[in-house]
PDB file with SEQRES, HELIX, SHEET and CRYST1 records, atoms N, CA, C and O in Angstrom:
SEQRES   1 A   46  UNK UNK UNK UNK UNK UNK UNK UNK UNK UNK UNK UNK UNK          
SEQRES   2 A   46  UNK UNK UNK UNK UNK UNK UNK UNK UNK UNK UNK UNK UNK          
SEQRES   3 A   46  UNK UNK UNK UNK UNK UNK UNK UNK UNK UNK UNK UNK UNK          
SEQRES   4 A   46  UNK UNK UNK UNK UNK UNK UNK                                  
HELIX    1 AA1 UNK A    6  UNK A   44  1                                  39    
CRYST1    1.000    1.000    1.000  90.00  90.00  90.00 P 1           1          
ATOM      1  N   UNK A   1      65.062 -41.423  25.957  1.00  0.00           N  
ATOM      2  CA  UNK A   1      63.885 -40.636  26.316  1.00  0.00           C  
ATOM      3  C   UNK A   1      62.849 -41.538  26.990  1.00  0.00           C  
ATOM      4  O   UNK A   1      62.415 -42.527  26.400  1.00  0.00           O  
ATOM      5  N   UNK A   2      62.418 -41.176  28.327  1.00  0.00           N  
ATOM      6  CA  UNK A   2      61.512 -42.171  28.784  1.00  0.00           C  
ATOM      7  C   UNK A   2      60.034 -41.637  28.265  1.00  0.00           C  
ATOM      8  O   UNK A   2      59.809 -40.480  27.912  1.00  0.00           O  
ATOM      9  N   UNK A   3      59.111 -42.677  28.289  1.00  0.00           N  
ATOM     10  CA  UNK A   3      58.046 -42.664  28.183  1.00  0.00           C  
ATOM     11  C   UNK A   3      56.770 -42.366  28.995  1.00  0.00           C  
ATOM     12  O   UNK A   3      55.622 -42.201  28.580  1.00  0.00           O  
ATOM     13  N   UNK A   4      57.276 -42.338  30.320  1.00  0.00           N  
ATOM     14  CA  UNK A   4      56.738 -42.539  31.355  1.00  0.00           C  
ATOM     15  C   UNK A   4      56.595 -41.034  31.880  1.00  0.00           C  
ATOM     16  O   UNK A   4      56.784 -40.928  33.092  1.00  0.00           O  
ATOM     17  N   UNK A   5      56.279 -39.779  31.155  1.00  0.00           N  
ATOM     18  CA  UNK A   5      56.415 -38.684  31.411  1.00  0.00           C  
ATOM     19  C   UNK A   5      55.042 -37.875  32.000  1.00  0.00           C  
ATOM     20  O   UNK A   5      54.150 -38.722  31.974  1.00  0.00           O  
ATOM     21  N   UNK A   6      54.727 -37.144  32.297  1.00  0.00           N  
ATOM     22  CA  UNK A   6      53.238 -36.433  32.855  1.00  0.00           C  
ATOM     23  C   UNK A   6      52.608 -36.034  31.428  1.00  0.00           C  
ATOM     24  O   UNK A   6      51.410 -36.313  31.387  1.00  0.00           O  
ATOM     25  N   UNK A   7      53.168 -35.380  30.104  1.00  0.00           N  
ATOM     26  CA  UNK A   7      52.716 -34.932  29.042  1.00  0.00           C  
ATOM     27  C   UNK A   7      51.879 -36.776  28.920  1.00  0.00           C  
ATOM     28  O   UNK A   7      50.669 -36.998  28.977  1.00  0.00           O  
ATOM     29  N   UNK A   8      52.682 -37.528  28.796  1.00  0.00           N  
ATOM     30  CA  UNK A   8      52.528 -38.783  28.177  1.00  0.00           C  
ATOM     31  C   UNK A   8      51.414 -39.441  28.588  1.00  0.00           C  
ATOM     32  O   UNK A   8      50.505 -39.732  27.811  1.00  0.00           O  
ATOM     33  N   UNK A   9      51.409 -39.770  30.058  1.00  0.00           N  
ATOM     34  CA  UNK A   9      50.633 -40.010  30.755  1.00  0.00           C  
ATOM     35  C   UNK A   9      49.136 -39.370  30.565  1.00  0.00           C  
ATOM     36  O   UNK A   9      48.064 -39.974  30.576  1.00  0.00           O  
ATOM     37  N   UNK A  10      49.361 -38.070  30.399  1.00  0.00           N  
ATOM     38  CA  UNK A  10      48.030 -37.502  29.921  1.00  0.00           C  
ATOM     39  C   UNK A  10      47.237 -37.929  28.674  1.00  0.00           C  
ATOM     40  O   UNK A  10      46.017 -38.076  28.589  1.00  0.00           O  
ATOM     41  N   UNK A  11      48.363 -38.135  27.529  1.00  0.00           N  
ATOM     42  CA  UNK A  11      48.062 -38.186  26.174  1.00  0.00           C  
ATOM     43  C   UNK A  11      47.461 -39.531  26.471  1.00  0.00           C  
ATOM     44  O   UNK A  11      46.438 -39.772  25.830  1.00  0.00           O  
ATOM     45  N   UNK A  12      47.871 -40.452  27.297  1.00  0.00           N  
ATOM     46  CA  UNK A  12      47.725 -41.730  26.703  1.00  0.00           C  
ATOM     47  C   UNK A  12      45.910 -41.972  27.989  1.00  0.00           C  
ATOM     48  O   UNK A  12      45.088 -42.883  27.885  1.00  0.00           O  
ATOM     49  N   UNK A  13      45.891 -41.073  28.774  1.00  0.00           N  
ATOM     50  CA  UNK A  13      45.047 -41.398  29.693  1.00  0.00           C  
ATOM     51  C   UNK A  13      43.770 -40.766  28.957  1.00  0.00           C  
ATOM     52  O   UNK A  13      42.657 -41.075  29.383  1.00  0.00           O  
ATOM     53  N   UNK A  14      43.889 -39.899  27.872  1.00  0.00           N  
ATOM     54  CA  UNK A  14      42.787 -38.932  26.878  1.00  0.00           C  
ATOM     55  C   UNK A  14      42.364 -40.140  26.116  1.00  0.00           C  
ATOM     56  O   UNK A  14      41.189 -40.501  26.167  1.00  0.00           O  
ATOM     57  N   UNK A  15      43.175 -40.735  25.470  1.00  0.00           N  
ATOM     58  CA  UNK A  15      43.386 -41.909  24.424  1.00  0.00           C  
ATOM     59  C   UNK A  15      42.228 -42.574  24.992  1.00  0.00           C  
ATOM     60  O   UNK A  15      41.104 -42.643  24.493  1.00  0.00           O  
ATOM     61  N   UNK A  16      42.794 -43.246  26.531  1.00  0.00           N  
ATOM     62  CA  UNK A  16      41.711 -44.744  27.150  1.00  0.00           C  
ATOM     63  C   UNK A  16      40.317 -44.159  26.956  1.00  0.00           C  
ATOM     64  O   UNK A  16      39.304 -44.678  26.486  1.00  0.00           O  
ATOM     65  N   UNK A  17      40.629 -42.422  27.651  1.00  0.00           N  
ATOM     66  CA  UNK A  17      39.031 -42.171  28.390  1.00  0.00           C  
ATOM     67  C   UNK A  17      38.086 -41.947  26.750  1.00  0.00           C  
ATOM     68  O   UNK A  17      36.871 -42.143  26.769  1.00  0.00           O  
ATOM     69  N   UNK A  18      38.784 -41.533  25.423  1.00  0.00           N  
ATOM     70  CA  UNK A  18      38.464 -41.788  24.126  1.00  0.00           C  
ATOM     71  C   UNK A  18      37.467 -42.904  24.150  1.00  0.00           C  
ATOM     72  O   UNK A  18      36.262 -42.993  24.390  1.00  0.00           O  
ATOM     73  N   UNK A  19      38.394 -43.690  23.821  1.00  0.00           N  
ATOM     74  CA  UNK A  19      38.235 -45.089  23.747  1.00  0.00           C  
ATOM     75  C   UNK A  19      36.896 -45.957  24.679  1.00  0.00           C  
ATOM     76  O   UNK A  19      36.142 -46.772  24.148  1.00  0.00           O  
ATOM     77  N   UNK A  20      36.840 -45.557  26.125  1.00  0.00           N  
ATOM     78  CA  UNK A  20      35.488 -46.048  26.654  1.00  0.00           C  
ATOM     79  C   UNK A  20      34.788 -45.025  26.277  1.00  0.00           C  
ATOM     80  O   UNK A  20      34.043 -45.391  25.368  1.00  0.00           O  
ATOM     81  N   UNK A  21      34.665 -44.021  26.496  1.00  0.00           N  
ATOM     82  CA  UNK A  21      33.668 -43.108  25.261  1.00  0.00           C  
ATOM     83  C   UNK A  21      32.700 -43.984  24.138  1.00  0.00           C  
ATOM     84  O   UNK A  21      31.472 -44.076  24.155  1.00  0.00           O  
ATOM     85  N   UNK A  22      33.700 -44.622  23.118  1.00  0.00           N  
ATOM     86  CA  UNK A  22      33.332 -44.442  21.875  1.00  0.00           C  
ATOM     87  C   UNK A  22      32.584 -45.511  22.190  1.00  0.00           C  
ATOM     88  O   UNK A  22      31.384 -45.540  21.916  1.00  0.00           O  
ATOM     89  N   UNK A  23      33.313 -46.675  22.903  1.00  0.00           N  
ATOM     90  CA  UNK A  23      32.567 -48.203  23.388  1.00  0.00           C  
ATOM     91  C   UNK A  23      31.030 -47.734  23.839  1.00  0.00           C  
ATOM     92  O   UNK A  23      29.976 -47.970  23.249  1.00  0.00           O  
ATOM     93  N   UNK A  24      31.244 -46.997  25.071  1.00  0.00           N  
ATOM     94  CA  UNK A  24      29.966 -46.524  25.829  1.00  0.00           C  
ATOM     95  C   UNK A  24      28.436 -46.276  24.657  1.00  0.00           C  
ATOM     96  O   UNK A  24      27.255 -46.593  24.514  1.00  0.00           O  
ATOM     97  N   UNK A  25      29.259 -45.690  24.209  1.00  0.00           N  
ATOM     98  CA  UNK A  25      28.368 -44.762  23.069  1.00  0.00           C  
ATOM     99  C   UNK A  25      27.947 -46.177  21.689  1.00  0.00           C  
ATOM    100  O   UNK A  25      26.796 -46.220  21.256  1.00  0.00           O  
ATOM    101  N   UNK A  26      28.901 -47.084  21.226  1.00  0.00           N  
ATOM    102  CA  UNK A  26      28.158 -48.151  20.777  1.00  0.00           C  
ATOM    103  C   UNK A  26      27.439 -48.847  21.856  1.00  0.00           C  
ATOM    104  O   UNK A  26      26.388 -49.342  21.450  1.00  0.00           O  
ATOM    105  N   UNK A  27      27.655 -49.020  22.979  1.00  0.00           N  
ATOM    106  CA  UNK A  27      26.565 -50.155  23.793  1.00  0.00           C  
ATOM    107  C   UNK A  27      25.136 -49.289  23.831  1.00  0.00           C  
ATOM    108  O   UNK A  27      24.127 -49.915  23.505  1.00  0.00           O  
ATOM    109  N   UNK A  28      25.027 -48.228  24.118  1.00  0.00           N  
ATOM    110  CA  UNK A  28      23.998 -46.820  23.948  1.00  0.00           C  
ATOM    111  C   UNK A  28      23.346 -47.501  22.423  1.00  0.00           C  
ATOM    112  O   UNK A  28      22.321 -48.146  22.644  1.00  0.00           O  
ATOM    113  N   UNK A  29      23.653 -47.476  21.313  1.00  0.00           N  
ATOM    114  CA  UNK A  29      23.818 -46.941  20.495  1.00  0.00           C  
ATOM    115  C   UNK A  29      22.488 -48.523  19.798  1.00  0.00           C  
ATOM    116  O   UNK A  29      21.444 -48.476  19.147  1.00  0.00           O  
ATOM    117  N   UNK A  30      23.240 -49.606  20.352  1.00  0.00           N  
ATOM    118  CA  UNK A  30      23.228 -51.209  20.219  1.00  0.00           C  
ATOM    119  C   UNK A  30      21.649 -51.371  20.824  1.00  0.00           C  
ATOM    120  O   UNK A  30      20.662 -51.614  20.130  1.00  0.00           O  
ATOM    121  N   UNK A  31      21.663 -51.161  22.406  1.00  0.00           N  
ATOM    122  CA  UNK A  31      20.517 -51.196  22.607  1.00  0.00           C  
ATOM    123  C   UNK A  31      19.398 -50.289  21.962  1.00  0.00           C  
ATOM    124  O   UNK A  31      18.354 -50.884  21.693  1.00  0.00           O  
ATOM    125  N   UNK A  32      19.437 -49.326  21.755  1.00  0.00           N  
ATOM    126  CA  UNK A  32      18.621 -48.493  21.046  1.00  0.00           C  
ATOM    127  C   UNK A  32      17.705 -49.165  20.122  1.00  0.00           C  
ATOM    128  O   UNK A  32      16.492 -49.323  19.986  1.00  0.00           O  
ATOM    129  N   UNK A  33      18.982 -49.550  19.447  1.00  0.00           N  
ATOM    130  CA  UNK A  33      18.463 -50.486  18.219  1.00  0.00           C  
ATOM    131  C   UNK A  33      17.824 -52.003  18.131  1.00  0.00           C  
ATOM    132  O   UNK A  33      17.151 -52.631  17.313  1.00  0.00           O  
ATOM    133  N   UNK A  34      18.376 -52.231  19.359  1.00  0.00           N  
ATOM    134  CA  UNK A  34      17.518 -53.656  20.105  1.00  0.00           C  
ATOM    135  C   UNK A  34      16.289 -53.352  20.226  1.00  0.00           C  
ATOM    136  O   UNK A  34      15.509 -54.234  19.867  1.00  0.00           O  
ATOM    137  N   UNK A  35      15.604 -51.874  20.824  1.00  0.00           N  
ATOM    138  CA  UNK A  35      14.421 -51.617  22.117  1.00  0.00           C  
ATOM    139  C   UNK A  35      13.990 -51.787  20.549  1.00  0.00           C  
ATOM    140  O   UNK A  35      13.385 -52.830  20.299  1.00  0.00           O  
ATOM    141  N   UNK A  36      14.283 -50.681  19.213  1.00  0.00           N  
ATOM    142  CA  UNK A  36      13.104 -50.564  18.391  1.00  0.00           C  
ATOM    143  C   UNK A  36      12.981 -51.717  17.786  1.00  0.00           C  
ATOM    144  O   UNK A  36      11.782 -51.894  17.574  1.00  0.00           O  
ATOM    145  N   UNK A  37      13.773 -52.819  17.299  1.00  0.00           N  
ATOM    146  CA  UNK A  37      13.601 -53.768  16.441  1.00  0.00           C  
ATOM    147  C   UNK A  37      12.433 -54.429  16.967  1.00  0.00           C  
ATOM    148  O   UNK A  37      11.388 -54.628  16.347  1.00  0.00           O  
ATOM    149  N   UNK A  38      12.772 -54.859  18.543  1.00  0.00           N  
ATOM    150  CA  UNK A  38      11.882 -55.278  19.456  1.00  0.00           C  
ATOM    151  C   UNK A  38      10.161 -54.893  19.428  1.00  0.00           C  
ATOM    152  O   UNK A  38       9.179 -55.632  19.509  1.00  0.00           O  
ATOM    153  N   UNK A  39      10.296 -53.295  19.264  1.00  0.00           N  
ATOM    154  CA  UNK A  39       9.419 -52.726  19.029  1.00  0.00           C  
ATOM    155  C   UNK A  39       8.068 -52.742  18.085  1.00  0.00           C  
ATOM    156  O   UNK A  39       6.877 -52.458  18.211  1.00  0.00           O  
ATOM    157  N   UNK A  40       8.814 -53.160  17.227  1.00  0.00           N  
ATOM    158  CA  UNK A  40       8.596 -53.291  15.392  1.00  0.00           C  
ATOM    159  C   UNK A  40       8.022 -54.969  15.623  1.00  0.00           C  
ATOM    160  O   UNK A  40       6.894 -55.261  15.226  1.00  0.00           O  
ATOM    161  N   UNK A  41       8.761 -55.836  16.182  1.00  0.00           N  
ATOM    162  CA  UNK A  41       8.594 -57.000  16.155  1.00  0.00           C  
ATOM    163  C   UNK A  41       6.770 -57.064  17.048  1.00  0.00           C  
ATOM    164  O   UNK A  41       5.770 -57.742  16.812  1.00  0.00           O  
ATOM    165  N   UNK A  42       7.021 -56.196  17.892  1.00  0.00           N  
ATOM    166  CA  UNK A  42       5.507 -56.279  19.045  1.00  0.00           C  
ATOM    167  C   UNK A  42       4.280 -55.827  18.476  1.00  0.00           C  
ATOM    168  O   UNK A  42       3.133 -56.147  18.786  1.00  0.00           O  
ATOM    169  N   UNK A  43       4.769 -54.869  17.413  1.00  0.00           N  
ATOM    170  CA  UNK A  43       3.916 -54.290  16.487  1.00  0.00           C  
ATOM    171  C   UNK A  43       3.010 -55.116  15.648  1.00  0.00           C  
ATOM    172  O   UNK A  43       1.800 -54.954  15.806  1.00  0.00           O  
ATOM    173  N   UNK A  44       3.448 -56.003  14.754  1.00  0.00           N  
ATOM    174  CA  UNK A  44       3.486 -56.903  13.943  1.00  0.00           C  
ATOM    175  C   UNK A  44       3.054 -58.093  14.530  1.00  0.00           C  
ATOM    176  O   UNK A  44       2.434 -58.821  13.755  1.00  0.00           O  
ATOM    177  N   UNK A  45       3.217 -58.561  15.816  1.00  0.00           N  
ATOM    178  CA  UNK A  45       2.422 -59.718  16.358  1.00  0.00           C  
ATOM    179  C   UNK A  45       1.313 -58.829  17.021  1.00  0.00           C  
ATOM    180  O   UNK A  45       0.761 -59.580  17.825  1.00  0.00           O  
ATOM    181  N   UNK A  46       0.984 -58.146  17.052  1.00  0.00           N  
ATOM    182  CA  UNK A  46      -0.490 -57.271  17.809  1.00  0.00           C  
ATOM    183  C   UNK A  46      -1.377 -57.424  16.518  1.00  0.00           C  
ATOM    184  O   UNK A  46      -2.525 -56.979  16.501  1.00  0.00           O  
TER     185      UNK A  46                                                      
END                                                                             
């Protein structure tokens, strides 16, 4: 049975586009949490 099929191809191309999704969404997620710490920090030296 090859692997290399159009079903397959799909499944596995859902998988990647998953996958930078979830990344995307921690780098989103990372800075967020950078801007406020940052935030908090500017606060506190004012």
């Amino acid at each position: 049975m090859s692997r290399n099929t159009p079903a397959n191809r799909k499944i596995v191309k859902d998988k990647i586009a998953k996958k930078k999704q979830k990344e995307q969404e921690a780098v989103a997620k990372r800075k967020a949490l950078l801007k406020e710490i940052k935030q908090q920090f500017d606060a506190k030296k004012a």
